[in-house]
C-alpha positions, 0 to 999 in steps of 0.5 A: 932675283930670278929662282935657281929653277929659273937660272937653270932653265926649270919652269917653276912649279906653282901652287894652284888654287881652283874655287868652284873646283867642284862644279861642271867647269871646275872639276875638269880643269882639276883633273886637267891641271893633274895631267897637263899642269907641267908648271903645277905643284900642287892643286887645291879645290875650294868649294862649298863641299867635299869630295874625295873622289879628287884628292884621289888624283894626287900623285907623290908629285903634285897633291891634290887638297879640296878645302871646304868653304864658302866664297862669300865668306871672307875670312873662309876664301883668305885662308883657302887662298893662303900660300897659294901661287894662282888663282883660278876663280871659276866659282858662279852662281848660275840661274837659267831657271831663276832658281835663285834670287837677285842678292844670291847671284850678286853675293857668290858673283860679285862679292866672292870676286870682290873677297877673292881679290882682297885675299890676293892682295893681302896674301901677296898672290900675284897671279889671278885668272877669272872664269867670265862668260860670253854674256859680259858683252851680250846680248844686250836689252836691245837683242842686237845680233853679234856675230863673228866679233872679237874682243875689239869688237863694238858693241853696246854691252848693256846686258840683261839680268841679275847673272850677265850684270853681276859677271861684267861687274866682277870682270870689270874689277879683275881686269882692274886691278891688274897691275896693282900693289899687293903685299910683298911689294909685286904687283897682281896680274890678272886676265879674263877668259869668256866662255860661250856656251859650254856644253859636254859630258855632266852638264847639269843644265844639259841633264835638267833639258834632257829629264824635262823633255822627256817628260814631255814625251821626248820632243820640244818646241821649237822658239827660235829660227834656225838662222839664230847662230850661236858660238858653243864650246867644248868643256875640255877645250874651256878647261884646256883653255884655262891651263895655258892662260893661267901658264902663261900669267906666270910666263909672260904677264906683261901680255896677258895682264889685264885682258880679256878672252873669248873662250870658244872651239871648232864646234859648229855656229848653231841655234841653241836648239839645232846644236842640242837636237845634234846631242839629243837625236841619238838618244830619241828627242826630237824638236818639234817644227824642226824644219818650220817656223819657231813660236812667235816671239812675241808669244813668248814674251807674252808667256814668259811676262806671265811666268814672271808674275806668277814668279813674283805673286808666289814670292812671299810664300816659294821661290818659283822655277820657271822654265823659260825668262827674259834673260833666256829667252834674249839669249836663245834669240839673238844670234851671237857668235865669236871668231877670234884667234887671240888666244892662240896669239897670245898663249898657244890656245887650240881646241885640245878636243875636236868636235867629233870628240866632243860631240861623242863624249857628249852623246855617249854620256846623254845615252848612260842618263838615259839608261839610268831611267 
């Protein structure tokens, strides 16, 4: 039976749950959902700390509560999760350095996902919404080049590593288990959003390539060709992105119950160093070889196998970060990019920020880290 806030017309207002709320990704779309979250009663922040600089954003209208836990602790996300109405589940571990190890990404990426499911389940929450990656489809082992692909295009997704692995694994699992039984008697409705890329103001990754090549007296060494595109997105556009989908889980959930999105904007098909050099130049980095050859790859491969032992060979005694693996290195050297409108098709996506918006959010944050020194 349909509520009195639908009987008249009303959009009904729901509680929103965002685990990793937090993180680079998470803490825009908290503040997205204050802003732009017309069907949204409340926000809740799961994380593994506290930080009241959010619950600051509550308003009379729509509270904002950061409950502090732990996603691989089951019993911790099933009362984070309790009286909530939609889930956003952008909580990752990510380890572009191998900063962690295999059973860490694995635990926080698929057993978190496998602890957030059960949670709705037995809670009777019908709506999830899972924050996946690009990478669930590649680049594969193979470093086949996808470009200009959709969601239906083909492609041998037999992807590489710890992270790429335990995200498809998890994705999979969302995916199906929309449209099954949970408490309550009504059925779950999940999706899927792939960002590409992301990139913009707080970016960790982006702040760590930045202190790294200014140790390096400000220039970096070119390891791939120009001509190795990739697709790169906005973090707002990726937040904004997730605001209409979570929407229209809710609005039309016979649409949008079990698929899948890639998450992208109008940002320019680059190589990942031609599009960091557009954020970096303004602040004094330069790219060595800019215009020349990149360094052989099977140089790097060469290189990156001897970090990799070195890795392993310290592992009874540290954990070795190291500034380049296999895993990174297929990605920066194979060309992937996205074009699709899907989103647009399916819920009214468009970018809510445009390149140059971003571009300059971007730069003018890049200039404030290097005025901290």
């Amino acid at each position: 039976m349909p509520s009195a806030a639908q009987r008249d017309g009303i959009e009904a207002r729901l509680v929103h749950l965002v685990t990793g709320g937090l993180g680079f990704l998470g803490r825009y779309l908290v503040r997205l959902l204050v802003q732009r979250g017309d069907n949204v009663a409340e926000v809740r922040v799961f994380d593994r700390a506290v930080d009241r600089e959010l619950e600051a954003l509550s308003t009379e209208r729509l509270p904002v509560r950061v409950i502090q836990g732990d996603i691989v602790d089951a019993e911790s996300v099933r009362e984070a999760l309790r009286g909530a109405d939609v889930v956003i589940h952008c909580a990752s571990l990510v380890s572009v350095w191998m900063e962690y190890t295999p059973a860490n990404i694995w635990a926080v990426n698929y057993q978190g996902t496998v602890n957030v499911l059960n949670a709705c389940k037995e809670l009777g929450i019908r709506y999830l919404l899972y924050t996946s990656s690009m990478e669930v489809v590649g680049p594969n082992k193979m470093r086949d080049p996808f470009l200009r692909g959709n969601e239906d295009t083909k492609y041998n997704s037999d992807v590489n590593g710890s992270y790429a692995q335990s995200k498809a694994a998890a994705e999979k699992l969302v995916l199906g288990a929309n449209g099954s039984k949970i408490a309550g008697g009504k059925v779950l409705v999940t999706c899927s959003l792939r960002p590409t890329g992301i990139y913009g103001e707080n970016n960790p990754i982006m702040e760590q390539i930045y202190r790294i090549v200014i140790r390096f007296g400000g220039r970096r060494l070119r390891l791939a060709g120009r001509e190795i595109e990739h697709s790169r997105v906005y973090v707002g556009n990726v937040a904004w992105m997730h605001v209409l989908a979570a929407r229209a889980l809710h609005q039309d959930p016979a649409l949008v119950g079990g698929e899948a999105y890639f998450c992208y904007d109008n940002s320019p098909y680059l190589s990942y160093e031609d599009f960091d050099q557009l954020l970096l130049e303004p602040v004094g980095l330069t790219l060595m070889g800019r215009r020349g050859p990149p360094v052989s790859y099977p140089v790097l491969r060469i290189l990156v196998l001897a970090m990799e032992a070195l890795r392993w060979l310290l592992r009874p005694f540290l954990l070795l970060c190291i500034p380049l693996n296999r895993d990174m290195l297929a990605v920066i050297t194979t060309p992937f990019t996205v074009c699709t409108d899907k989103a647009g098709r399916h819920f009214g996506y468009r970018p809510m920020v445009s390149w140059w918006e971003s571009k300059a959010h971007t730069v003018a944050w890049i200039k404030s880290l290097s005025l901290e020194g």
